[in-house]
C-alpha positions as CSV (number, residue, x, y, z in Angstrom):
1,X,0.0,0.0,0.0
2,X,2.9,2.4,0.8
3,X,6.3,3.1,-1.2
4,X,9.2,4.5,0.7
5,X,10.2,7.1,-1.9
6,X,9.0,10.3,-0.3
7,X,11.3,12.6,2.6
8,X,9.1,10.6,5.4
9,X,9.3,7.0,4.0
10,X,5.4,6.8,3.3
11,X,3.8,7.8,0.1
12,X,0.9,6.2,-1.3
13,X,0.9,4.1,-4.3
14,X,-0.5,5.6,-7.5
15,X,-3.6,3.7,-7.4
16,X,-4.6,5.5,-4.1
17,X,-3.5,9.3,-5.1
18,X,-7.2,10.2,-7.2
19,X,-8.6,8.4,-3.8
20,X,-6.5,11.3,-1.5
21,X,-6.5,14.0,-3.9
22,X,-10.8,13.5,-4.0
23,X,-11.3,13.3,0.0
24,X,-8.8,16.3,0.4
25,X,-11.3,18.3,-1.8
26,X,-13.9,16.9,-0.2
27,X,-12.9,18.2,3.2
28,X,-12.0,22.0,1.7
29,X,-15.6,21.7,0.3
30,X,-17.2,21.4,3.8
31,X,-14.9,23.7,5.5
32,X,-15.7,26.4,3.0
33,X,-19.1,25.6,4.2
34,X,-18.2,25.5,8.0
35,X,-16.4,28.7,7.4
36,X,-18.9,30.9,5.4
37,X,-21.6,31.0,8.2
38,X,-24.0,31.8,5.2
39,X,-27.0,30.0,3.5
40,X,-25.7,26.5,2.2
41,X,-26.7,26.8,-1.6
42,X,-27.7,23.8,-3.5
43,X,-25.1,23.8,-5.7
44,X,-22.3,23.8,-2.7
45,X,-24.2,20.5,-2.0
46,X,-24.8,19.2,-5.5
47,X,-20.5,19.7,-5.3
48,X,-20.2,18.1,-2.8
49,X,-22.2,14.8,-3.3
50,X,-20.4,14.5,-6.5
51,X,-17.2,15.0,-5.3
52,X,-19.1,11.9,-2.9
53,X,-20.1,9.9,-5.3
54,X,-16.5,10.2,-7.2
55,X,-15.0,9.0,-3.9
56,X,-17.2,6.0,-3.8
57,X,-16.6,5.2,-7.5
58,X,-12.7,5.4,-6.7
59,X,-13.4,3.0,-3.5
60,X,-15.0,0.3,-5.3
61,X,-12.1,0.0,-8.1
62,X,-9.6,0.1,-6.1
63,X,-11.4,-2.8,-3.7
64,X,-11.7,-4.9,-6.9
């Protein structure tokens, strides 16, 4: 699961960087959300459940 190539010695193999790359988006999605104090438009959400839905996607090929 883990190359030691990188300055700390753990760096995820290639088939797990979309995975990381999608859940770090995800997470700067919902703190925008957190930090905007606003109304939570529908499109902030549509964003996020596809963003979801990619993750999911991602989970499911790399389990097979």
């Amino acid at each position: 699961m883990f190359l030691n190539d990188d300055e700390l010695g753990l760096m995820p193999s290639d088939d797990k960087l979309p995975l990381i790359y999608l859940r770090e988006h995800r997470r700067e999605l919902v703190f925008a959300l957190k930090e905007s104090r606003g109304r939570i438009t529908r499109a902030q959400i549509e964003e996020i459940a596809a963003v979801q839905q990619a993750i999911r996607a991602v989970e499911i090929v790399i389990s097979e």
